[in-house]
Residue, then its C-alpha position, 0 to 999 in steps of 0.5 A: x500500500x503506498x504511503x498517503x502523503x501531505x500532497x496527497x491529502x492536500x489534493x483531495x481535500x481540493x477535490x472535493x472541495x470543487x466537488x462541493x463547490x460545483x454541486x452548491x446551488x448558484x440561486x435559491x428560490x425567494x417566496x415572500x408575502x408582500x400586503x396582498x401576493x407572493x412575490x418569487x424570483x431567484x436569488x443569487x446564493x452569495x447575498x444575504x438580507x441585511x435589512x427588512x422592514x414595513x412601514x405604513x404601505x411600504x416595505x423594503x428588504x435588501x440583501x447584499x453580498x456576504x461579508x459587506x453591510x447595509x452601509x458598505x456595499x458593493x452589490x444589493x438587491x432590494x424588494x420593495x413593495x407599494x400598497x393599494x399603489x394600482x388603485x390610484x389612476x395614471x399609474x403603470x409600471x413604465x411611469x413607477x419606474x420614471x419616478x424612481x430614475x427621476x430619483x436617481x437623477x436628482x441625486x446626480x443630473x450631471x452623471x445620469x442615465x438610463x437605458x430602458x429594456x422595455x415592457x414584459x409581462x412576467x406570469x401574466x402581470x404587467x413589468x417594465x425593466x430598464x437600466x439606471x444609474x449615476x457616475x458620481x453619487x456622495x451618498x455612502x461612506x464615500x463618492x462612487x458609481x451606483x447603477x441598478x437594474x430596476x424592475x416594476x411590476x403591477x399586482x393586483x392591487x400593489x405595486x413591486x420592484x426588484x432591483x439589483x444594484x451595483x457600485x463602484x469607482x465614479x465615473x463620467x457616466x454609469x455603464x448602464x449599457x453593459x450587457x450583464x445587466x441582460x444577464x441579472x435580468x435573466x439571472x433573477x427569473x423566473x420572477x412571479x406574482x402569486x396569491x396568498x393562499x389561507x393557510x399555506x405556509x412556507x416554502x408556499x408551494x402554490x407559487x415554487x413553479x409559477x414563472 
């Protein structure tokens, strides 16, 4: 028999180590109930939430890459939702995703833009998806680059995004154009709006392959 060596050792613990690596899954399904659906999509398997909260008609939660914070961060997705939002007249998902660039625009009109990816229905609820992003933003603990895939989705009765941010160096304009920002789209998919059903409880499987 011959001898196991420290190299020997060494290389299986790497084996399977790629082994273990390969078979960990890249995303989990995320189901969560949001005022009146169920809000799915993938989540990328290296983010943590970090924060979550509902205040009044509004809820947020963020996650971002293990390791970083809610203040120091170079990614994050963030879920909102908006209650009783389809209710009011003159809304769509194109305008709700204006008025979130316009917020963006504000904090940097000098570096902003924005490249629109268009409408899509996702499950049969109507979406808009587009790219958005300052070059140079002071907010954070120092200036730097913020560009986000933003998408708005119309519920039955509440309105949601899915947004899927990044930072980095400050530049002369955001790569809103970068074609990763296709890929994350495809990444974060199947995106789905379900009902609550009475009693269901997680995972709620009612909603696990809706797409």
């Amino acid at each position: 028999m011959r001898p196991t060596t420290t190299a020997t050792v060494l290389t299986a613990s790497l084996l399977l180590a790629a082994a273990a690596q390969a078979q960990a899954p890249q995303a989990f399904r995320v189901i969560s109930p949001i005022f009146s659906q169920l809000v799915s999509f993938a989540m990328p398997s290296q983010f943590n939430v970090v924060f979550e909260n509902t205040k009044g008609g509004h809820y947020i939660r963020e996650a971002v890459l293990k390791g970083e914070t809610p203040e120091r961060w170079t990614q994050m997705i963030t879920v909102t939702g908006e209650k009783g939002m389809t209710l009011t007249p003159g809304h769509s998902p194109e305008a709700f995703a204006a008025t979130i660039a316009g917020g963006f625009k504000s904090a940097c009109p000098d570096s902003f833009a924005v490249q629109p990816l268009g409408a899509m229905t996702f499950g049969g609820f109507e979406a808009f998806a587009a790219v958005i992003g300052c070059g140079r933003i002071d907010s954070g603990p120092t200036r730097h680059s913020e560009t986000a895939l933003l998408i708005t989705l119309k519920g039955t009765r509440d309105y949601y995004t899915i947004q899927w941010a990044e930072r980095g160096p400050e530049t002369d304009e955001p790569p809103v154009r970068d074609e990763r920002w296709q890929t994350r789209l495809s990444d974060l998919g199947p995106i789905a709006l379900c009902p609550i059903v009475a009693g269901e409880a997680p995972p709620y499987p009612s909603c696990v392959n809706k797409s």
